[in-house]
N, C-alpha and C positions, 0 to 999 in steps of 0.2 A: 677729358670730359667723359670718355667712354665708362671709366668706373660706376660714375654717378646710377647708371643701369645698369640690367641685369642680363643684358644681349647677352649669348654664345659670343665668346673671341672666335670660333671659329668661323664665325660669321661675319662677310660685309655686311651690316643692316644698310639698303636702301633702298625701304620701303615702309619707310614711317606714315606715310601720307595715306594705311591702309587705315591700321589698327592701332596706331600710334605706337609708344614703346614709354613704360610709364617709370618713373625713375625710383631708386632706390627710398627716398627718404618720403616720398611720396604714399607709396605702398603698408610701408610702414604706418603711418596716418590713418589709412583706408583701415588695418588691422586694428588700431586701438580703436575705431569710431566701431567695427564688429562687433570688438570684447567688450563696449560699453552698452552694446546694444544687447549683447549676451545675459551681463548682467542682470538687467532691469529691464526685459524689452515692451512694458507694457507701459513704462514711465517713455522711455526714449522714443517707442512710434508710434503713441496714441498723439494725434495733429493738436487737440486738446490741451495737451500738456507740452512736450518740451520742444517736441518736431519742429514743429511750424516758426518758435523762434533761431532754431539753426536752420530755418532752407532759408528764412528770411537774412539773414547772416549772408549766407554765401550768393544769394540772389543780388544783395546791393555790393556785394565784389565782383561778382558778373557783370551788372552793369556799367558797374565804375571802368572795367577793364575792356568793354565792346561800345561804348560811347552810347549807354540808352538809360530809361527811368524804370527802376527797379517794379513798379505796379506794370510794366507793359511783358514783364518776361515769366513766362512759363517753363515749368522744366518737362522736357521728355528723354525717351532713351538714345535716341541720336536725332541727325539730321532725316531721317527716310521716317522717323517714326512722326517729327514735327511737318513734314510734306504731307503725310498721309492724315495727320488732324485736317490738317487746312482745306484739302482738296474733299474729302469725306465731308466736311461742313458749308462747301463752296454752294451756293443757291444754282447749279446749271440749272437750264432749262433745254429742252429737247431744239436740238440747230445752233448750239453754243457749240465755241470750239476753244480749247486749249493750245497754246502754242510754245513749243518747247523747242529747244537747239539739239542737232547733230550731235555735241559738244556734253549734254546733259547726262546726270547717270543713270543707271538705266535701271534702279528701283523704284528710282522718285517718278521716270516717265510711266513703269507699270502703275503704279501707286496715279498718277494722274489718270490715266489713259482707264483703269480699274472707276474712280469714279466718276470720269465723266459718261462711260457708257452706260451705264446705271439710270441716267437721265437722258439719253439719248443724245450725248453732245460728242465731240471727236476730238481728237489731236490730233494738230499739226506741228510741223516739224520744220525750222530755218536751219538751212543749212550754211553755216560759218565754215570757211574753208581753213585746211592746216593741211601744208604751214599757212602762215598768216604774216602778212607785213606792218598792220596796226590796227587801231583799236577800233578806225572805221571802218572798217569790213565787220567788225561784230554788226555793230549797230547798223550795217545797212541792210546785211539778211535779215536781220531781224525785224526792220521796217518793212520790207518788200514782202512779208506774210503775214503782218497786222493786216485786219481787216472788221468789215462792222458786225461779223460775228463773235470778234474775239471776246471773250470776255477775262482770262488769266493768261499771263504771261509766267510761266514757272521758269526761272533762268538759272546759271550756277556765279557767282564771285568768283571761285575758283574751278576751274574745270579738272575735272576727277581724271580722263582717260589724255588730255593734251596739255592739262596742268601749266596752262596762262590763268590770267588773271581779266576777267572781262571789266569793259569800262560802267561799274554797275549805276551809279550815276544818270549817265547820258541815257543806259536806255531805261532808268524808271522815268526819268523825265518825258522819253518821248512816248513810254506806254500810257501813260498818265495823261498827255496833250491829245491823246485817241481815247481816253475814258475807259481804258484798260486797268485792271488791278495785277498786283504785282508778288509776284512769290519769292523770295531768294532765296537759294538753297548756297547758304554759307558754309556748309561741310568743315571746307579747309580753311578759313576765313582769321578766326581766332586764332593768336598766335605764331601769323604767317605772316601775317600785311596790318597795317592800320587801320582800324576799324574805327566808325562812327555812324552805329545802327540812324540811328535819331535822324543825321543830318543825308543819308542813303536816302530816306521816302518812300523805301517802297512800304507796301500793305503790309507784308510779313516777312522775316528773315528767322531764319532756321540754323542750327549749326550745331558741331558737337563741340567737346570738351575733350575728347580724348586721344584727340590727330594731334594740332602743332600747341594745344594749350599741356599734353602732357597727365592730362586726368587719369582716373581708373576708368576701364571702360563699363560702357551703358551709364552714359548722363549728356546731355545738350540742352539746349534751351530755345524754344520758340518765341519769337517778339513779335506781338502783333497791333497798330495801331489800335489806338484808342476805340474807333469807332465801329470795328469791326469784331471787339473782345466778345458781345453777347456772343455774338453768330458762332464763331469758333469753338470743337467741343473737342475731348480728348477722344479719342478711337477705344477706348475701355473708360463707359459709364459707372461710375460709383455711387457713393453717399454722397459727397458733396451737389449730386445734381439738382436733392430736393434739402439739403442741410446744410445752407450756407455760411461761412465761419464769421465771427463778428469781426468787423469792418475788414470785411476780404472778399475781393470781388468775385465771381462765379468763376469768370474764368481760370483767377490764379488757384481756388478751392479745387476746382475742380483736376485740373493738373497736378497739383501738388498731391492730390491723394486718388489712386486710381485701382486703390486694391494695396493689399500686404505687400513692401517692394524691401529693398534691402536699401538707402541711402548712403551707405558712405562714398560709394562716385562719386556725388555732391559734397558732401562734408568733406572730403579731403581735395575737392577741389584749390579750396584756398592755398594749402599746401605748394600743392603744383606751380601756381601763380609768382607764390614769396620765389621758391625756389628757380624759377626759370627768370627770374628778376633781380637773380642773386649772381647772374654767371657772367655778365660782363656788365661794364661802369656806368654805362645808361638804361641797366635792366633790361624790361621785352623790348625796346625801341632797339637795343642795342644786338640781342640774339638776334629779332628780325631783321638789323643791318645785315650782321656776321652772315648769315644764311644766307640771304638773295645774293651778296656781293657772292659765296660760295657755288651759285645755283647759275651765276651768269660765268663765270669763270667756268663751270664745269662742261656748262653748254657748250663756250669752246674749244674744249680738249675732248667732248665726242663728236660734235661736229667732222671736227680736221681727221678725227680718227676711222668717221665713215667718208669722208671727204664730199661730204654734202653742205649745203648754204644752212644757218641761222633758220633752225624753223619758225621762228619768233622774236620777235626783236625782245631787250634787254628790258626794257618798261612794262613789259606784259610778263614779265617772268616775278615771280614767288619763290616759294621754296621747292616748288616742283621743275622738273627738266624734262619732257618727253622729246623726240629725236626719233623720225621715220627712220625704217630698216626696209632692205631689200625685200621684196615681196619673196614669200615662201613658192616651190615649187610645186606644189601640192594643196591640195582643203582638208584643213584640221577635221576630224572627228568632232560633235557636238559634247562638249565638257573635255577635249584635249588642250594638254599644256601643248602652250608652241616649243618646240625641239629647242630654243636657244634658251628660253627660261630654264629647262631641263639643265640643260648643260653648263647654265652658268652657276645655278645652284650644288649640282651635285660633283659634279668637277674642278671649279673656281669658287665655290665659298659665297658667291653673290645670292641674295635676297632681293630680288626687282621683280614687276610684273613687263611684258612684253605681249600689248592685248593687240587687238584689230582693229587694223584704223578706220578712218572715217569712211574710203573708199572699197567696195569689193576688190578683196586680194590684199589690203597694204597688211602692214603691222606699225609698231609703235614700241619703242622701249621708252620706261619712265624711270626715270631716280628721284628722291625724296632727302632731302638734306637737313638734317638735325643737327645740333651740339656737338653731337657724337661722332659725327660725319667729318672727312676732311679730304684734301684734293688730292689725298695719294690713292686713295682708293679710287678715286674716278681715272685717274692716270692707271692702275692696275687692269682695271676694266675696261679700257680703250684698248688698252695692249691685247687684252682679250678680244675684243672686236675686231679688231685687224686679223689677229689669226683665223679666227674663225669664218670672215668672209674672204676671207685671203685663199681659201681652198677651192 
Protein backbone atom coordinates (compact mmCIF):
# COMPACT_ATOMS: atom_id res chain seq x y z
CA UNK A 1 0.00 0.00 0.00
CA UNK A 2 2.81 2.24 0.96
CA UNK A 3 3.62 3.05 -2.72
CA UNK A 4 0.25 4.53 -3.33
CA UNK A 5 2.01 7.70 -1.27
CA UNK A 6 4.42 9.83 -1.41
CA UNK A 7 5.79 9.33 2.52
CA UNK A 8 9.79 9.18 3.04
CA UNK A 9 10.59 5.30 3.28
CA UNK A 10 12.58 6.47 5.84
CA UNK A 11 9.94 7.23 7.73
CA UNK A 12 7.32 5.22 10.04
CA UNK A 13 4.27 7.67 9.17
CA UNK A 14 2.15 7.36 12.31
CA UNK A 15 0.60 10.27 12.25
CA UNK A 16 -1.80 10.55 9.66
CA UNK A 17 -4.64 11.67 12.12
CA UNK A 18 -2.63 15.24 12.01
CA UNK A 19 -2.37 16.43 8.47
CA UNK A 20 -3.42 13.46 6.65
CA UNK A 21 -1.06 11.97 3.97
CA UNK A 22 -2.71 12.38 0.48
CA UNK A 23 -2.09 9.81 -2.12
CA UNK A 24 -0.37 9.64 -5.29
CA UNK A 25 -3.06 9.41 -7.76
CA UNK A 26 -4.98 11.90 -5.72
CA UNK A 27 -2.66 14.79 -6.04
CA UNK A 28 -2.26 14.26 -9.47
CA UNK A 29 -6.30 15.31 -9.83
CA UNK A 30 -5.64 18.23 -7.59
CA UNK A 31 -2.77 19.42 -10.47
CA UNK A 32 -4.89 18.92 -13.48
CA UNK A 33 -8.06 20.79 -11.60
CA UNK A 34 -4.84 23.88 -11.10
CA UNK A 35 -3.84 23.67 -14.90
CA UNK A 36 -7.60 23.93 -15.87
CA UNK A 37 -7.92 26.68 -13.58
CA UNK A 38 -4.67 28.20 -15.16
CA UNK A 39 -6.00 28.00 -18.38
CA UNK A 40 -9.11 29.79 -18.33
CA UNK A 41 -9.38 31.02 -14.63
CA UNK A 42 -12.08 33.59 -15.29
CA UNK A 43 -14.41 30.78 -17.02
CA UNK A 44 -13.44 27.94 -14.11
CA UNK A 45 -13.98 30.44 -10.83
CA UNK A 46 -16.36 32.86 -11.68
CA UNK A 47 -19.64 30.97 -9.31
CA UNK A 48 -21.72 32.32 -12.39
CA UNK A 49 -20.40 30.08 -14.78
CA UNK A 50 -18.83 26.76 -14.22
CA UNK A 51 -17.73 26.71 -10.38
CA UNK A 52 -20.84 26.27 -8.61
CA UNK A 53 -21.76 23.16 -11.00
CA UNK A 54 -18.49 21.34 -9.84
CA UNK A 55 -18.72 22.16 -5.96
CA UNK A 56 -22.25 21.09 -6.57
CA UNK A 57 -20.76 17.79 -7.97
CA UNK A 58 -18.52 17.00 -5.27
CA UNK A 59 -21.12 18.40 -2.44
CA UNK A 60 -23.62 15.44 -3.44
CA UNK A 61 -20.65 12.91 -3.10
CA UNK A 62 -19.97 14.32 0.20
CA UNK A 63 -23.14 13.77 1.25
CA UNK A 64 -23.70 10.50 -0.34
CA UNK A 65 -20.46 9.37 1.47
CA UNK A 66 -21.32 11.17 5.48
CA UNK A 67 -24.97 10.11 5.44
CA UNK A 68 -26.66 13.72 4.92
CA UNK A 69 -28.63 16.04 2.20
CA UNK A 70 -26.39 17.72 -0.09
CA UNK A 71 -28.58 21.51 0.52
CA UNK A 72 -27.50 21.09 4.40
CA UNK A 73 -23.49 21.17 3.63
CA UNK A 74 -21.28 24.00 3.45
CA UNK A 75 -17.71 23.81 2.55
CA UNK A 76 -14.87 25.41 4.71
CA UNK A 77 -11.17 25.09 5.10
CA UNK A 78 -11.25 22.34 7.81
CA UNK A 79 -12.98 21.46 10.93
CA UNK A 80 -11.58 24.71 13.52
CA UNK A 81 -12.51 26.98 10.56
CA UNK A 82 -16.49 25.26 10.53
CA UNK A 83 -16.34 25.65 14.64
CA UNK A 84 -15.35 29.13 14.46
CA UNK A 85 -18.49 30.03 11.80
CA UNK A 86 -20.79 28.44 14.05
CA UNK A 87 -19.69 29.74 17.42
CA UNK A 88 -18.92 33.48 15.71
CA UNK A 89 -22.78 33.20 14.66
CA UNK A 90 -24.05 31.64 17.88
CA UNK A 91 -26.79 34.27 19.50
CA UNK A 92 -24.96 34.10 23.31
CA UNK A 93 -26.21 36.42 25.52
CA UNK A 94 -24.25 37.72 28.58
CA UNK A 95 -24.56 34.60 31.55
CA UNK A 96 -24.65 31.79 28.71
CA UNK A 97 -22.16 29.21 29.10
CA UNK A 98 -20.44 26.88 26.61
CA UNK A 99 -19.62 23.41 27.66
CA UNK A 100 -16.80 21.62 26.11
CA UNK A 101 -14.74 18.32 27.38
CA UNK A 102 -11.20 17.80 28.76
CA UNK A 103 -10.99 15.60 25.65
CA UNK A 104 -11.72 18.70 23.11
CA UNK A 105 -9.11 20.39 20.79
CA UNK A 106 -7.85 23.07 21.79
CA UNK A 107 -8.54 25.43 18.72
CA UNK A 108 -12.01 24.83 18.47
CA UNK A 109 -12.18 25.55 22.58
CA UNK A 110 -10.19 28.99 21.95
CA UNK A 111 -12.42 29.52 18.95
CA UNK A 112 -15.53 28.92 21.44
CA UNK A 113 -14.15 30.31 24.48
CA UNK A 114 -12.95 33.60 21.77
CA UNK A 115 -16.70 34.05 21.02
CA UNK A 116 -18.45 33.56 23.75
CA UNK A 117 -16.49 36.22 25.78
CA UNK A 118 -17.28 38.67 23.30
CA UNK A 119 -21.01 38.44 24.66
CA UNK A 120 -20.14 37.96 28.04
CA UNK A 121 -20.90 34.11 28.25
CA UNK A 122 -18.14 31.48 29.56
CA UNK A 123 -16.91 28.08 29.13
CA UNK A 124 -17.13 25.11 30.90
CA UNK A 125 -15.33 22.39 30.82
CA UNK A 126 -16.60 18.10 31.58
CA UNK A 127 -14.13 16.47 32.59
CA UNK A 128 -14.14 12.68 30.88
CA UNK A 129 -11.56 10.68 32.39
CA UNK A 130 -8.54 8.58 30.46
CA UNK A 131 -8.15 6.00 30.57
CA UNK A 132 -11.78 5.25 30.27
CA UNK A 133 -13.79 1.92 30.74
CA UNK A 134 -16.83 2.84 28.43
CA UNK A 135 -18.97 5.00 26.78
CA UNK A 136 -20.85 5.84 30.00
CA UNK A 137 -18.45 7.75 31.61
CA UNK A 138 -18.49 10.22 28.60
CA UNK A 139 -21.95 10.78 28.92
CA UNK A 140 -22.16 11.19 32.58
CA UNK A 141 -19.49 13.98 32.86
CA UNK A 142 -21.01 15.35 30.40
CA UNK A 143 -24.53 15.41 32.23
CA UNK A 144 -23.11 16.31 35.57
CA UNK A 145 -22.18 20.08 33.85
CA UNK A 146 -25.36 20.63 31.88
CA UNK A 147 -26.98 23.07 33.48
CA UNK A 148 -29.84 25.96 32.71
CA UNK A 149 -27.37 28.15 31.59
CA UNK A 150 -26.04 26.06 29.04
CA UNK A 151 -26.79 27.01 25.91
CA UNK A 152 -24.00 24.94 23.36
CA UNK A 153 -22.62 21.82 23.88
CA UNK A 154 -19.36 21.73 21.39
CA UNK A 155 -18.19 17.91 21.74
CA UNK A 156 -15.56 15.87 19.50
CA UNK A 157 -16.83 12.24 17.60
CA UNK A 158 -13.40 11.66 17.56
CA UNK A 159 -11.12 12.90 20.26
CA UNK A 160 -7.91 14.46 18.66
CA UNK A 161 -5.41 14.09 21.91
CA UNK A 162 -6.98 10.38 23.40
CA UNK A 163 -8.36 9.29 20.01
CA UNK A 164 -11.62 7.14 21.15
CA UNK A 165 -14.41 7.63 19.72
CA UNK A 166 -17.43 9.21 21.83
CA UNK A 167 -20.90 7.79 22.01
CA UNK A 168 -22.11 10.92 19.83
CA UNK A 169 -25.74 9.78 19.70
CA UNK A 170 -26.51 9.44 23.36
CA UNK A 171 -25.16 12.73 24.32
CA UNK A 172 -26.98 14.80 21.41
CA UNK A 173 -30.02 13.03 22.59
CA UNK A 174 -29.43 14.05 26.25
CA UNK A 175 -28.36 17.69 25.20
CA UNK A 176 -31.36 18.10 23.33
CA UNK A 177 -33.85 16.48 26.28
CA UNK A 178 -32.12 19.83 28.33
CA UNK A 179 -32.86 22.28 25.23
CA UNK A 180 -29.25 22.54 24.56
CA UNK A 181 -27.81 22.80 21.03
CA UNK A 182 -25.35 20.90 19.73
CA UNK A 183 -21.90 21.35 17.86
CA UNK A 184 -19.82 18.23 16.64
CA UNK A 185 -16.64 18.60 15.81
CA UNK A 186 -16.15 15.55 13.47
CA UNK A 187 -12.40 16.34 12.57
CA UNK A 188 -11.50 12.66 12.26
CA UNK A 189 -14.94 11.38 11.64
CA UNK A 190 -14.98 10.81 7.78
CA UNK A 191 -13.35 7.99 6.66
CA UNK A 192 -12.55 6.49 10.05
CA UNK A 193 -16.01 5.16 11.45
CA UNK A 194 -19.39 5.17 9.88
CA UNK A 195 -21.01 8.15 9.53
CA UNK A 196 -24.74 9.15 9.26
CA UNK A 197 -24.75 12.95 9.70
CA UNK A 198 -28.62 13.16 9.31
CA UNK A 199 -29.47 10.25 11.72
CA UNK A 200 -26.54 12.04 14.55
CA UNK A 201 -29.25 15.09 15.28
CA UNK A 202 -27.15 17.29 16.41
CA UNK A 203 -27.42 21.14 15.21
CA UNK A 204 -24.20 21.11 13.48
CA UNK A 205 -21.32 18.68 12.43
CA UNK A 206 -18.01 19.97 11.22
CA UNK A 207 -15.25 17.86 9.74
CA UNK A 208 -12.43 17.84 7.37
CA UNK A 209 -11.47 15.95 4.11
CA UNK A 210 -8.06 15.69 4.46
CA UNK A 211 -7.35 13.36 7.77
CA UNK A 212 -8.93 9.61 7.16
CA UNK A 213 -10.92 10.84 3.72
CA UNK A 214 -7.28 11.32 2.24
CA UNK A 215 -8.16 14.81 0.34
CA UNK A 216 -5.72 17.70 -0.43
CA UNK A 217 -5.39 19.77 2.41
CA UNK A 218 -7.66 22.91 3.16
CA UNK A 219 -11.19 21.64 2.40
CA UNK A 220 -14.02 20.17 5.04
CA UNK A 221 -17.52 20.82 5.23
CA UNK A 222 -20.00 22.07 7.73
CA UNK A 223 -23.73 20.58 8.07
CA UNK A 224 -25.91 22.56 9.70
CA UNK A 225 -29.69 21.73 10.18
CA UNK A 226 -32.22 23.22 8.31
CA UNK A 227 -33.40 25.63 10.68
CA UNK A 228 -30.62 27.16 12.00
CA UNK A 229 -28.86 27.79 8.03
CA UNK A 230 -30.09 31.69 8.10
CA UNK A 231 -28.29 32.21 11.56
CA UNK A 232 -24.99 30.66 10.41
CA UNK A 233 -22.50 32.88 8.57
CA UNK A 234 -19.07 32.18 7.11
CA UNK A 235 -16.13 34.01 9.27
CA UNK A 236 -15.08 36.09 5.85
CA UNK A 237 -18.25 38.11 4.46
CA UNK A 238 -18.37 38.30 0.66
CA UNK A 239 -20.64 39.02 -2.21
CA UNK A 240 -22.86 36.44 -1.75
CA UNK A 241 -24.24 38.24 1.58
CA UNK A 242 -26.13 40.91 -0.43
CA UNK A 243 -26.02 38.65 -4.10
CA UNK A 244 -27.80 35.80 -3.73
CA UNK A 245 -27.42 32.91 -6.55
CA UNK A 246 -30.56 31.72 -8.22
CA UNK A 247 -32.08 28.92 -6.37
CA UNK A 248 -29.16 28.63 -3.67
CA UNK A 249 -29.65 29.25 -0.33
CA UNK A 250 -27.65 32.03 1.49
CA UNK A 251 -26.13 29.82 3.43
CA UNK A 252 -24.65 27.38 0.72
CA UNK A 253 -23.79 31.10 -1.45
CA UNK A 254 -22.37 32.40 1.04
CA UNK A 255 -19.82 29.39 1.88
CA UNK A 256 -19.19 28.48 -1.30
CA UNK A 257 -17.78 31.88 -2.19
CA UNK A 258 -15.91 33.84 0.43
CA UNK A 259 -13.30 35.73 -1.66
CA UNK A 260 -10.67 34.40 -4.58
CA UNK A 261 -9.77 30.62 -3.03
CA UNK A 262 -7.99 27.96 -4.99
CA UNK A 263 -10.71 24.88 -5.11
CA UNK A 264 -9.15 21.77 -6.21
CA UNK A 265 -9.07 20.30 -2.46
CA UNK A 266 -12.63 19.97 -3.27
CA UNK A 267 -12.55 18.95 -6.84
CA UNK A 268 -10.28 16.35 -6.32
CA UNK A 269 -11.90 15.29 -3.44
CA UNK A 270 -14.01 12.75 -5.42
CA UNK A 271 -10.77 11.21 -6.41
CA UNK A 272 -9.81 10.45 -3.07
CA UNK A 273 -13.17 8.70 -2.35
CA UNK A 274 -13.10 6.17 -5.77
CA UNK A 275 -9.50 5.63 -4.79
CA UNK A 276 -9.68 4.68 -0.98
CA UNK A 277 -12.86 2.56 -2.14
CA UNK A 278 -10.61 0.85 -4.61
CA UNK A 279 -8.23 -0.95 -1.94
CA UNK A 280 -10.10 -3.56 -0.50
CA UNK A 281 -13.49 -5.64 -1.52
CA UNK A 282 -16.06 -3.88 0.40
CA UNK A 283 -14.40 -0.35 -0.28
CA UNK A 284 -14.39 2.43 2.75
CA UNK A 285 -16.57 -0.07 4.83
CA UNK A 286 -13.78 -2.40 4.17
CA UNK A 287 -10.38 0.13 4.86
CA UNK A 288 -12.49 1.27 7.90
CA UNK A 289 -12.72 -2.68 8.87
CA UNK A 290 -8.91 -3.19 8.02
CA UNK A 291 -7.78 -0.15 10.24
CA UNK A 292 -9.73 -0.30 13.62
CA UNK A 293 -9.20 -4.20 13.58
CA UNK A 294 -5.19 -2.72 13.06
CA UNK A 295 -5.80 0.12 15.72
CA UNK A 296 -7.07 -2.64 18.30
CA UNK A 297 -4.36 -5.15 17.75
CA UNK A 298 -1.89 -2.59 17.99
CA UNK A 299 -3.22 -1.25 21.24
CA UNK A 300 -2.32 -4.52 22.52
CA UNK A 301 1.29 -4.83 21.61
CA UNK A 302 1.98 -1.21 23.29
CA UNK A 303 0.03 -1.82 26.10
CA UNK A 304 2.09 -5.23 27.12
CA UNK A 305 5.02 -3.18 25.92
CA UNK A 306 4.57 -0.52 28.64
CA UNK A 307 2.84 -3.26 30.74
CA UNK A 308 -0.01 -1.07 31.50
CA UNK A 309 -3.96 -2.09 31.28
CA UNK A 310 -6.31 -1.21 27.93
CA UNK A 311 -6.59 2.47 28.20
CA UNK A 312 -9.81 1.94 26.44
CA UNK A 313 -11.78 -0.72 25.67
CA UNK A 314 -11.94 -2.04 21.82
CA UNK A 315 -15.60 -0.27 21.00
CA UNK A 316 -14.45 3.16 21.63
CA UNK A 317 -11.22 2.66 19.39
CA UNK A 318 -11.10 4.20 15.53
CA UNK A 319 -8.31 4.44 13.89
CA UNK A 320 -6.45 6.23 16.51
CA UNK A 321 -4.41 4.45 19.60
CA UNK A 322 -3.20 6.88 22.44
CA UNK A 323 -1.58 4.91 25.39
CA UNK A 324 -0.34 6.84 28.81
CA UNK A 325 3.52 6.98 29.41
CA UNK A 326 5.34 7.46 32.51
CA UNK A 327 5.16 10.97 33.64
CA UNK A 328 8.23 13.01 32.69
CA UNK A 329 10.76 14.12 35.47
CA UNK A 330 10.84 17.49 34.65
CA UNK A 331 8.22 20.68 33.00
CA UNK A 332 8.53 21.00 29.49
CA UNK A 333 9.49 24.42 28.41
CA UNK A 334 6.27 26.42 26.76
CA UNK A 335 6.53 25.17 22.72
CA UNK A 336 9.01 22.17 23.84
CA UNK A 337 8.97 18.66 22.18
CA UNK A 338 8.77 16.07 24.85
CA UNK A 339 12.34 14.29 24.79
CA UNK A 340 10.69 10.84 23.52
CA UNK A 341 9.01 12.54 20.47
CA UNK A 342 12.61 13.83 19.78
CA UNK A 343 14.00 10.65 20.07
CA UNK A 344 11.81 8.55 18.39
CA UNK A 345 11.94 10.76 15.26
CA UNK A 346 15.33 11.43 15.04
CA UNK A 347 16.85 8.13 16.10
CA UNK A 348 14.03 5.52 15.23
CA UNK A 349 12.50 6.99 12.18
CA UNK A 350 8.94 7.30 13.90
CA UNK A 351 6.45 10.17 13.08
CA UNK A 352 3.96 10.37 16.28
CA UNK A 353 2.98 13.06 18.60
CA UNK A 354 3.51 12.40 22.39
CA UNK A 355 1.30 15.39 23.97
CA UNK A 356 0.14 16.21 27.79
CA UNK A 357 -2.40 14.32 29.14
CA UNK A 358 -5.30 15.15 30.66
CA UNK A 359 -3.79 15.38 34.24
CA UNK A 360 -0.90 17.75 35.40
CA UNK A 361 2.41 15.83 34.85
CA UNK A 362 1.00 12.88 32.50
CA UNK A 363 1.80 12.52 28.91
CA UNK A 364 0.21 10.41 26.04
CA UNK A 365 1.66 8.85 22.97
CA UNK A 366 -0.82 8.43 19.95
CA UNK A 367 -0.59 6.38 16.58
CA UNK A 368 -2.74 6.82 13.67
CA UNK A 369 -3.33 3.93 11.34
CA UNK A 370 -3.75 4.19 7.48
CA UNK A 371 -3.34 1.71 4.37
CA UNK A 372 -0.03 2.44 4.62
CA UNK A 373 0.37 1.45 8.16
CA UNK A 374 0.97 -2.17 9.30
CA UNK A 375 1.66 -4.21 12.64
CA UNK A 376 5.41 -4.52 12.25
CA UNK A 377 5.80 -1.15 12.73
CA UNK A 378 3.87 -0.91 15.86
CA UNK A 379 5.96 -4.18 17.12
CA UNK A 380 9.35 -2.04 16.04
CA UNK A 381 8.03 0.74 18.16
CA UNK A 382 7.18 -1.29 21.20
CA UNK A 383 10.76 -2.65 21.12
CA UNK A 384 11.50 1.01 21.10
CA UNK A 385 9.51 1.67 24.18
CA UNK A 386 10.83 -0.95 26.18
CA UNK A 387 14.35 0.20 25.76
CA UNK A 388 13.80 3.33 26.22
CA UNK A 389 11.88 3.16 29.60
CA UNK A 390 13.97 0.29 30.41
CA UNK A 391 16.76 2.80 31.41
Amino acid sequence: MHHHWQLAPSISFLNHGSFGATPTVVLKSQRDFQNALEQDPIEFLAPERSLEPKLDAVRLRVAETVGAKATDIAWVKNATDGVNAVVQSFPFHAGDEVLVTNHGYNACINAARYAAERHGATVRVANVPFPIANTDEVVTAIDRELNNKTRLLLVDHVTSPTGIVFPIEKIVELAHSRGIRVLVDGAHAPGMIPLNVDAIGADYYTANHHKWLCGPKVSGFLWVKPEWQEEVRPTVISHAANRLRPQRSRFIAEFDWQGTFDPSPLLALPTAIDFLGSLFALGLEGLMQRNRALAIESQGVLVDALGIESPAPADMLGNLVSVPLPSLKRTLEPGELDPLQRTLREKHGFELPVFAGLKPGSRILRISLQAYNDITQIQRLADVLRREFAR
